[in-house]
C-alpha positions in Angstrom: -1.5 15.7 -2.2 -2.4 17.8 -5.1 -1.3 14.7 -7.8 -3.6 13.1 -5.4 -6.7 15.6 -6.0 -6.1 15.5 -9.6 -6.3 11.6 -10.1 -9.3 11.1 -8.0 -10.8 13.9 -9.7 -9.6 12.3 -13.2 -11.1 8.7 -12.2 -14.0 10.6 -10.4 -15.3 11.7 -13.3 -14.7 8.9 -15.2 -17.2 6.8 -12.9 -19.7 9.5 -13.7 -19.1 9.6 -17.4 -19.9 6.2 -16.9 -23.2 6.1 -15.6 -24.1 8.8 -18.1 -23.0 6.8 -21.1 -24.6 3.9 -20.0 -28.0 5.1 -21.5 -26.9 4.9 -24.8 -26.5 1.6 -24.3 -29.6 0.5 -22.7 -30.5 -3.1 -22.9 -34.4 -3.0 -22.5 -34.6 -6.8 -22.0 -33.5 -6.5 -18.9 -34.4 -4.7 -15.3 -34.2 -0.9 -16.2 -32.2 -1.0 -12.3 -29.8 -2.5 -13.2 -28.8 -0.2 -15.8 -27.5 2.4 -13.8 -25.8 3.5 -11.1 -27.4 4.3 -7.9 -26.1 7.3 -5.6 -24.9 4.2 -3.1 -23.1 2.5 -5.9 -21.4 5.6 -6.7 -20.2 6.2 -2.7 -19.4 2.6 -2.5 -16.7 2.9 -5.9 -15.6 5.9 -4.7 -14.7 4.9 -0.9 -13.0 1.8 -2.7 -11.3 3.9 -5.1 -10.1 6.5 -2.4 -8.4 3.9 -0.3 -6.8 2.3 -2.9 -5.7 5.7 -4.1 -4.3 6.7 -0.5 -2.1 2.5 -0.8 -0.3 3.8 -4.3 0.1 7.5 -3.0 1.5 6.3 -0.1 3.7 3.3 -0.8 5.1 5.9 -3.8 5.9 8.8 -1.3 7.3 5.7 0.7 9.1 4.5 -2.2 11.1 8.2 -2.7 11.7 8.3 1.2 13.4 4.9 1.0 15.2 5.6 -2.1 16.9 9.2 -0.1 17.8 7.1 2.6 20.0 4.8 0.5 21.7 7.3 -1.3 22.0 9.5 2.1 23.5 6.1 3.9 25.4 5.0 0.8 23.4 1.8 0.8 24.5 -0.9 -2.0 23.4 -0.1 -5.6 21.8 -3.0 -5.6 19.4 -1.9 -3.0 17.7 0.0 -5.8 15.9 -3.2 -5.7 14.0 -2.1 -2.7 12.8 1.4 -3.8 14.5 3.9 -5.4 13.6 7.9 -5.8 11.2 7.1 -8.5 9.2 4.3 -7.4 9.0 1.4 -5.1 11.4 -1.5 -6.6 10.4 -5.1 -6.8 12.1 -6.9 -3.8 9.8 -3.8 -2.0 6.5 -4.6 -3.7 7.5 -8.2 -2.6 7.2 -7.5 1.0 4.3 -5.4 1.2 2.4 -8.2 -1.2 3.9 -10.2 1.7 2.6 -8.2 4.4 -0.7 -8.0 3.1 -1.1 -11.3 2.5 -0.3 -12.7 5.9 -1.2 -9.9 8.0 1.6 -9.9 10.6 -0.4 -8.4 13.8 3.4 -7.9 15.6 5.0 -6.1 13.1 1.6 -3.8 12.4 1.7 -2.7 16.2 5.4 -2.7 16.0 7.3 -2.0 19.2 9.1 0.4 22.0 12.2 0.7 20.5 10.7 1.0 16.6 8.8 4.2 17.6 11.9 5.3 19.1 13.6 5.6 15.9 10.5 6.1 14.1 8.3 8.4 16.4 5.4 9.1 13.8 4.8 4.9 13.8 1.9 5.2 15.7 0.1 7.8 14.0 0.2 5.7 10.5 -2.2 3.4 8.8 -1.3 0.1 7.6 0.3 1.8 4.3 2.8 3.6 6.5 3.8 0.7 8.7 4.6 -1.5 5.3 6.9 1.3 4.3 8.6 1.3 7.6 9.3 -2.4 7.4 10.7 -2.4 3.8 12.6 -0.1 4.8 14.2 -2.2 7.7 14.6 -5.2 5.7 16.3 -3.0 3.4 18.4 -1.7 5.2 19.3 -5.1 7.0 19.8 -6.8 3.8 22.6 -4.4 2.9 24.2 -4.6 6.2 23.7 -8.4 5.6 24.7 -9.2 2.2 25.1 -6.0 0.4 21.8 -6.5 -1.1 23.3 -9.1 -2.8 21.0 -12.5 -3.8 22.5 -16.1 -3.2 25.6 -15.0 -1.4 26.9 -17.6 0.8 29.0 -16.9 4.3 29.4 -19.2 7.5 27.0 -18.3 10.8 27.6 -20.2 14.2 25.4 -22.9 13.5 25.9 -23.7 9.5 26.1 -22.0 6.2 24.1 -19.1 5.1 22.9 -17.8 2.5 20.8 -14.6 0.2 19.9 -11.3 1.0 19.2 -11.9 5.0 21.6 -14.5 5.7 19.2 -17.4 6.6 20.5 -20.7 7.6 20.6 -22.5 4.2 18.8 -25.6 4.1 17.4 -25.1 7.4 15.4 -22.2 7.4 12.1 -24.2 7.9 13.2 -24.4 11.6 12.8 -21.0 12.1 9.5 -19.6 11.8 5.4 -20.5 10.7 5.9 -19.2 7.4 9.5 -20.2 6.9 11.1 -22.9 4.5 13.3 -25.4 3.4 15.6 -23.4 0.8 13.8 -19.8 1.7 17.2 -18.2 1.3 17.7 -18.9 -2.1 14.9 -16.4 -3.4 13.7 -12.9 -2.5 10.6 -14.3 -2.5 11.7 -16.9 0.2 13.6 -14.8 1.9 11.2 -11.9 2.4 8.6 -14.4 3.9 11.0 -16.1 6.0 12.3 -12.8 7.1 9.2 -11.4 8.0 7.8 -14.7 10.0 11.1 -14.6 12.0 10.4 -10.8 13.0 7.0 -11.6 13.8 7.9 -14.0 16.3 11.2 -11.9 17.5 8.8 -9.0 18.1 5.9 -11.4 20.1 9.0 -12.9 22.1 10.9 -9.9 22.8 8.8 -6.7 22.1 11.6 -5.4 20.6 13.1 -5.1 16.9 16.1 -4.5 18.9 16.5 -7.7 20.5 19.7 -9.1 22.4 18.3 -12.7 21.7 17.7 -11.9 17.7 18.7 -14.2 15.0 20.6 -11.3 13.3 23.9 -9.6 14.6 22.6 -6.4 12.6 19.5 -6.2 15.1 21.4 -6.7 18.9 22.7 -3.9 20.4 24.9 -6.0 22.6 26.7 -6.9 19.0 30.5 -5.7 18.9 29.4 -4.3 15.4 26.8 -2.2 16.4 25.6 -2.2 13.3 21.8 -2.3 14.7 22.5 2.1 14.8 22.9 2.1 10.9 19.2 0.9 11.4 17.9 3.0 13.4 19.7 5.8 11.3 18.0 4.4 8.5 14.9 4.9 10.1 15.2 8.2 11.7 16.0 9.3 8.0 12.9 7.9 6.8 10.5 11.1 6.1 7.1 9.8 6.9 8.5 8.5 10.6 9.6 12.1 11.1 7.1 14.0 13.4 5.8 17.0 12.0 5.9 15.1 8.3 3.1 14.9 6.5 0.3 12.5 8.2 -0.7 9.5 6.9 -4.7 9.2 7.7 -5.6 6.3 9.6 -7.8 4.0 7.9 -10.8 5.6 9.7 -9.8 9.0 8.5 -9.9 7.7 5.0 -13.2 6.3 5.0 -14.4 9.0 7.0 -13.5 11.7 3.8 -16.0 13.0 1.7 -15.8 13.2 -1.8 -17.7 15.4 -4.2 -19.6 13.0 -6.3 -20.8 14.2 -9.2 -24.7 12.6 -9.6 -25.9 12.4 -13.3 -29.4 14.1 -13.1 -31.3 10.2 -13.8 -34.2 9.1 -12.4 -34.4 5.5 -12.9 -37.6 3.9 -14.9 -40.3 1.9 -13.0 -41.2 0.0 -16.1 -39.6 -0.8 -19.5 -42.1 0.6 -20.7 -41.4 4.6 -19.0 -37.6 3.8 -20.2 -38.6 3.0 -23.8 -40.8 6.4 -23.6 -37.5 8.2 -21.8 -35.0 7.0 -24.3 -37.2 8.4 -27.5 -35.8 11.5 -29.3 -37.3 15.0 -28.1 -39.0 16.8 -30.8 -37.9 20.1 -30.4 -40.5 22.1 -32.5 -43.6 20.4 -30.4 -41.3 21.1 -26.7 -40.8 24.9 -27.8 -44.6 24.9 -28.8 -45.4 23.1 -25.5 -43.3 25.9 -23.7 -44.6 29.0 -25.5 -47.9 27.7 -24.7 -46.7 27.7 -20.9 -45.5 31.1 -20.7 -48.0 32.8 -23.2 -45.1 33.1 -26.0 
């Protein structure tokens, strides 16, 4: 939190430099307004600039989280793909662009059994949750492939293929989002994936699910490989209670933050800015002032 005080304060500053400088500039032929910015403007950038601060702090403290959970689990090297300690990977900035951009409402409320292996699901804003679901995909596509793209095997109903193991050549049958050849890419795969927990989750309520798609995901599986999962996710720092909180999206609009106001007031006319923007004799102001205060 303090690297996070320290940027906003960096960039906070940087807004008001900003609007300071911008007088030097001044372009007279048009509406003095519009040259600088307003107390509202300045709230509004900040707000904007605050949430998307709290996304990068987030999905990096997310990113670290993951990354100690595949070296704690011995997770494939290739997982590094996902996250690693440093920074979130780029099969991980995949799914939370993909997350983002379809807005899966099931896999944002989640379900029982997810908060029973992550118990601080709840309490987290949309950030949080994204991080929580890289880091099941994750951890299913090593129990799946060994993070491994393109990697063919044989399911119960055809060949299969990449990171999740989706029917190859068939995937379109699966899911809204889902298509011919999905398995191929990460790209594919990820919004396949994702479509096909979305509607697992709406069927079933459960990530858990005896009827999934995946052996990694049913608990009735002679693998039991679903508890390397939930391991996974009981690792994961921000699903421990007690861990830091991520603020709920109310929370984060809700925070103030010291703006600092540059002392302008704005011209009427163009004519008042003209007169504003001419340099101050300072031999007339000190006479001006002596005269004030019988100097």
């Amino acid at each position: 939190m303090k690297k996070m005080a320290l940027i906003i304060s960096m960039v906070v500053g940087s807004l008001a430099h900003a609007s300071l400088s911008s007088n030097a500039d001044l372009d007279y032929g048009q509406t003095p307004s519009a040259q600088f910015y307003t107390s509202y403007q300045l709230e509004k950038l900040n707000a904007e600039l605050l949430r998307n601060l709290y996304s990068v702090e987030v999905a990096g403290a997310g990113a670290e989280s993951i990354g100690k959970v595949n070296d704690l689990m011995r997770f494939a090297n290739k997982c590094d793909n996902f996250a690693t300690l440093d920074d979130m990977g780029k099969w991980g900035q995949l799914i939370l662009e993909e997350l983002k951009r379809n807005r899966y409402t099931e896999l944002y409320r989640g379900a029982p059994d997810l908060t029973q292996s992550c118990p601080n699901f709840n309490s987290m804003n949309d950030d949080g949750r994204e991080v929580v679901w890289v880091m099941v995909v994750n951890a299913m596509a090593h129990l799946e492939s060994s993070c491994t793209l393109n990697i063919p095997a044989k399911g119960p109903n055809g060949a299969l293929i990449g990171l999740l193991q989706l029917h190859n050549g068939a995937e379109q049958k699966y899911a809204k989002y889902c298509k011919k050849g999905d398995g191929k890419t990460a790209e594919g795969t990820f919004r396949c994936g994702l479509s096909m927990l979305e509607g697992q989750l709406s069927r079933d309520n459960s990530l858990f699910s005896r009827k999934s798609y995946w052996d990694v995901l049913r608990p009735q599986a002679k693998s039991q490989k679903y508890l390397k999962i939930q391991k996974a996710l009981k690792n994961l720092s921000i699903c421990k209670i007690g861990s830091a909180p991520i603020p709920s999206q109310s929370e984060i609009k809700n925070i103030p933050v010291p703006i600092p106001r540059p002392s302008i007031v704005e011209p009427s006319t163009v004519e008042e800015a003209i007169q504003a923007s001419e340099p101050v004799d300072e031999g007339k102001q000190a006479g001006s002032l002596g005269g004030q205060t019988g100097l």
